[in-house]
N, C-alpha and C positions, 0 to 999 in steps of 0.2 A: 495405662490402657486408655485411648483414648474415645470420650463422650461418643455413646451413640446419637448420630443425627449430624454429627460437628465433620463428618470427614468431608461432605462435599465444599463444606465453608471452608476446611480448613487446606482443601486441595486448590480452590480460587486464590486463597490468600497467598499459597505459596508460590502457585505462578505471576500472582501479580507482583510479587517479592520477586521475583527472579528476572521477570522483565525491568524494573525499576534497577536493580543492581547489577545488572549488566548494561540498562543505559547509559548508568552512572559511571562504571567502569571503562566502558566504550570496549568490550572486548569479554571473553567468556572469564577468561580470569578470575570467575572469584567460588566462593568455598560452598560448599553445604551449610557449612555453623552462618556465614554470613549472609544466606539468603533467609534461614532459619530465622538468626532475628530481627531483619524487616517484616518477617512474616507473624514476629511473636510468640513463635513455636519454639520448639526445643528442638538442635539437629537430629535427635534419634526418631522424634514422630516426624520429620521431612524423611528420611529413610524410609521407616515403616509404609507411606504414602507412594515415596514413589521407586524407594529401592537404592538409584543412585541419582549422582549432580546429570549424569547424561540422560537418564528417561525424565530426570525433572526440566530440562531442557526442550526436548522434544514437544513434550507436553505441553508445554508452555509455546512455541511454535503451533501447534495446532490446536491450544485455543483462540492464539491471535487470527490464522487464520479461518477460523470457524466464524469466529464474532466479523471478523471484514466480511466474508461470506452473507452471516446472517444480515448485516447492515444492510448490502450492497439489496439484497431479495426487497428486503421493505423499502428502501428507496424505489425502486424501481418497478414496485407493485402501484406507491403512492402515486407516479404520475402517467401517460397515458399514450404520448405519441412516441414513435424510435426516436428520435432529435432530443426531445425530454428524458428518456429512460438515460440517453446517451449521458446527458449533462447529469443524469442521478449518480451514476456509477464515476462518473469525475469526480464531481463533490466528496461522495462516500471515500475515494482513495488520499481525498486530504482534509476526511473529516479531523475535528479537533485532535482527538482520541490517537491517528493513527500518525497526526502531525507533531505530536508532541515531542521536544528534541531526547529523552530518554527511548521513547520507543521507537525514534528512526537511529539513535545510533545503536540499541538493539538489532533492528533489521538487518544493520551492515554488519554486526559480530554477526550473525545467523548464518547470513550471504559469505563469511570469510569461512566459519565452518562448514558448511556447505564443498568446500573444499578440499576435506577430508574425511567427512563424514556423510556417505552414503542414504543413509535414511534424511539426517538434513535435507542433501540434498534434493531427494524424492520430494520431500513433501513442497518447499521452494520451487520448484518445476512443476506442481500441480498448482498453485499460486498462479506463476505467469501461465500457464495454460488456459486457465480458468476467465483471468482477466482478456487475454485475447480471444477468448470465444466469445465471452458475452460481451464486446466492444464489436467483434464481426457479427453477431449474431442482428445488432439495430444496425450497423450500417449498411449491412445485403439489405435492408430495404429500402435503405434508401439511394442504392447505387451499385451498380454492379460487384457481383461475389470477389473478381480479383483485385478491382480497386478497394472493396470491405475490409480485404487482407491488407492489402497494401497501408492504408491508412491506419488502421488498428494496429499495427505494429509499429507508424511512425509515432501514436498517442501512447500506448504503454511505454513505452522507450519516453516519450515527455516526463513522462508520472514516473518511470523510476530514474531519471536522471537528474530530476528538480529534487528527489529525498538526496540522491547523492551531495547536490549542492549543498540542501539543508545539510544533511550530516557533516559534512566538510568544514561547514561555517563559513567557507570561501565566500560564498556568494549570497547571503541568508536571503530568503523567498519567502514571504507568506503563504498562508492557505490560498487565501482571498489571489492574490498575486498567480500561484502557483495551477490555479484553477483561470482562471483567465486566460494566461497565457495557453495551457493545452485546449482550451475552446477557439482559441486563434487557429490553432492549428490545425482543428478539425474542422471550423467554418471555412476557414481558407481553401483545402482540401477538394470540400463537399461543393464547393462552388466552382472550381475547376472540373469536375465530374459529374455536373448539374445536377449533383444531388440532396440540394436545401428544400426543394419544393413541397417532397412527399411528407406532411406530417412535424416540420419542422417548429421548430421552441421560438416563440422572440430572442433575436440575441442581436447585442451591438455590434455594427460594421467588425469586421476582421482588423486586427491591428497590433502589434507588438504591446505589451503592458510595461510599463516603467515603474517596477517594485521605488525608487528613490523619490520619483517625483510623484508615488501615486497617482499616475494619469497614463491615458493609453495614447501611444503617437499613431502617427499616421503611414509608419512602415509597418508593410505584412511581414510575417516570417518569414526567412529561408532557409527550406534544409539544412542551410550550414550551420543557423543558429539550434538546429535543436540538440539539447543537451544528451550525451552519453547515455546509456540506457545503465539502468542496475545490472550487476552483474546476474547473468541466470543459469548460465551451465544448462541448458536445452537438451534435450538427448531424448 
């Protein structure tokens, strides 16, 4: 019977055991008993908790994104003009936490099931929804609602093709790196559409970020270079 008081500990643990072993795995592949003992538990009280390996799944999906969710509020509480909220909600999408390479090669197993599983996918589509509203939500003020969309869709498409890189290993990016570059491409943007003026953040000239040589050149981006977007399955 398991300790009264210990289930909410012992429901944290087991998602954070299931996100860690399925980074680790790079795919959903692995068992109840083996998320059971990264979590320290016995596979019968991971059952008892969440039934089976699929709502333990799920779960664990929607605590990660509750926690991005809950980040992204307090960031963007902490500073003050749209151009700052902007750059809060960048940061928060490669904070440490969400950059770390077990939890993006999670993301991608998610996003691969996702393709067969229905509620996956729902909750992943509330995910990008979420992120593109509140990316058009500070830039309608600072520039017209269609070009808002417009651009918001070219930054999320940054932020989930820069994890792809990361996950891939192809191309590895930093946080640092990976945040820079989607600020290029929203300062760039914003200045084509005169819209740095209202309420804007100090930030350095626009310019490509060179993750090798740690330094930014002196080419802006182009369309062409920005990376693939995450897969999302939209509907």
């Amino acid at each position: 019977m398991p300790k009264v008081g210990m289930e909410p500990v012992r429901r944290r643990a087991l998602m954070d055991a299931t996100l860690k072993a399925v980074g680790d795995h790079g795919s959903l592949a692995v068992t109840m008993s083996e998320i059971a003992r990264h979590a320290g538990v016995s596979p019968a009280l991971a059952h008892h908790y969440f039934g089976s390996k699929e709502q333990l799944l799920l779960a664990t999906i929607r605590n990660l994104l509750q926690q991005l969710r809950d980040d992204a509020v307090k960031a963007v509480q902490a500073v003050h003009t749209p151009r700052e909220k902007l750059s809060a909600i960048i940061r928060v999408s490669f904070h440490a936490d969400q950059f770390a390479p077990e939890t993006i090669a999670a993301w991608l197993a998610f996003y691969a099931e996702a393709q067969r599983s229905e509620e996956t996918r729902r909750l992943l589509v509330l995910y990008a929804r979420r992120l593109r509203s509140n990316l058009v939500a500070r830039l309608a003020t600072l520039c017209p609602r269609e070009d808002a969309v417009r651009i918001a869709e070219g930054a999320a498409a940054m932020i989930d093709g820069l994890y792809i890189r990361q996950g891939l290993r192809a191309a590895p990016i930093s946080a640092a790196a990976s945040i820079a570059l989607t600020e290029d491409y929203l300062e760039a943007q914003l200045r084509v559409v005169g819209g740095t003026a209202s309420g804007a953040a100090p930030h350095p000239p626009a310019g490509t970020f060179s993750p090798q040589a740690g330094r930014r050149t002196d080419t802006a981006p182009s369309p062409s270079a920005v990376p693939s977007p995450r897969l999302r399955g939209e509907g």
